[in-house]
C-alpha positions as CSV (number, residue, x, y, z in Angstrom):
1,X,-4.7,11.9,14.3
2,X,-3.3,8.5,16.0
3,X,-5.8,5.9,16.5
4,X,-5.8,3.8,19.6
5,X,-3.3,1.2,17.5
6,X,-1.3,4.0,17.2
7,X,-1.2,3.7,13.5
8,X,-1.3,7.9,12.2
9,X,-4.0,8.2,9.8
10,X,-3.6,11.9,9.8
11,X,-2.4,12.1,5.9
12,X,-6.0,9.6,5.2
13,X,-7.8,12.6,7.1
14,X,-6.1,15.2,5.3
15,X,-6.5,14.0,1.7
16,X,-10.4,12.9,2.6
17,X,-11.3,17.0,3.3
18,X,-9.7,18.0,0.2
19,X,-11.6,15.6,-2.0
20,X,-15.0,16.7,0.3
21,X,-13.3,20.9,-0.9
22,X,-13.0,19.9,-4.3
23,X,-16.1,18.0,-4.7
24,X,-18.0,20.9,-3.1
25,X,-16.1,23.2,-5.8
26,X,-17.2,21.1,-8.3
27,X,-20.7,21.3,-7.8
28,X,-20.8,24.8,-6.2
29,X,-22.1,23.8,-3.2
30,X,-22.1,26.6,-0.7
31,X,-23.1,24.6,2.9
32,X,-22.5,21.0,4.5
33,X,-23.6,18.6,7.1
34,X,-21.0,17.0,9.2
35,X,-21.5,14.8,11.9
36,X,-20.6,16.2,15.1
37,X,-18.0,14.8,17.4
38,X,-16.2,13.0,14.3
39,X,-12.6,13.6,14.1
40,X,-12.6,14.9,10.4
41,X,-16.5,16.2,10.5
42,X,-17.2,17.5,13.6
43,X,-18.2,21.2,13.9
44,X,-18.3,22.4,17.2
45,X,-16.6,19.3,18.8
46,X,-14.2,16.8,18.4
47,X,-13.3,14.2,20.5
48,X,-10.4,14.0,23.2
49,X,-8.6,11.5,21.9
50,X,-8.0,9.6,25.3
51,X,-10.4,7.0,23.7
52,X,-12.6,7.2,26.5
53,X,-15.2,8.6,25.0
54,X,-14.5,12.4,26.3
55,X,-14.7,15.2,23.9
56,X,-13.7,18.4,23.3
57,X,-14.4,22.2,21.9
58,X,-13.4,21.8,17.9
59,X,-13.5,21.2,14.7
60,X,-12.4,18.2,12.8
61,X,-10.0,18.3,9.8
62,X,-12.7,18.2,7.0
63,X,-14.9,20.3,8.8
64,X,-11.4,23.2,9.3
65,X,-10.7,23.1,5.1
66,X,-14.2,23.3,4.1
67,X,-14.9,26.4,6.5
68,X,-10.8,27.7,5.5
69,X,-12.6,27.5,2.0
70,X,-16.1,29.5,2.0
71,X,-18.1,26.5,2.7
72,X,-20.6,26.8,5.9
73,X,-20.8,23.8,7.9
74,X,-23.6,22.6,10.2
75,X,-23.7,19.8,12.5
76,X,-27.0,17.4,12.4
77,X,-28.7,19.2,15.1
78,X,-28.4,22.2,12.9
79,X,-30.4,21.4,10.1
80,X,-33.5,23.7,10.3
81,X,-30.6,26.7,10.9
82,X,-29.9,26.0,7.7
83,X,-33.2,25.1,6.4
84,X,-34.0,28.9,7.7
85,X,-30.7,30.2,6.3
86,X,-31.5,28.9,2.4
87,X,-34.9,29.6,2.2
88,X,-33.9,33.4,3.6
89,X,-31.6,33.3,0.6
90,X,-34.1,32.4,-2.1
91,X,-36.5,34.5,-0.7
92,X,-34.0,37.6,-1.5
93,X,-33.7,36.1,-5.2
């Protein structure tokens, strides 16, 4: 990921969705809420990079190793799916 400076913070990107995978390991925790359109968070898309304000079909690089990992992620106009989603799972407990 090259910002508009050009400066690569790619590795930054990389190493902030790992510690979001291991801190979601740590604490067992099953489901996330990203911000949509983010570069490292978003869920269904990502921006263009064109810095015009254009996006795209994607997800960002957090968003990728959490779901590579078991971890269902929602955007923020998702959250009663998942509202509906846990409480179908405690109901089955």
């Amino acid at each position: 990921m090259i910002e508009q400076n050009r400066h690569d913070v790619t590795d930054a990107y990389l190493r902030g969705g790992e510690i979001a995978l291991k801190l979601s390991q740590e604490n067992k925790c099953h489901y996330a809420i990203l911000t949509d359109g983010s570069p490292p968070c978003g869920s269904s898309f990502i921006y263009d990079g064109t810095f015009s304000g254009g996006t795209q079909p994607g997800q960002g690089t957090t968003a990728a190793i959490l779901r590579a990992n078991g971890v269902q992620v929602f955007n923020e106009d998702q959250i009663e799916e998942l509202a509906r989603l846990i409480e179908g799972a405690i109901e089955r407990l």
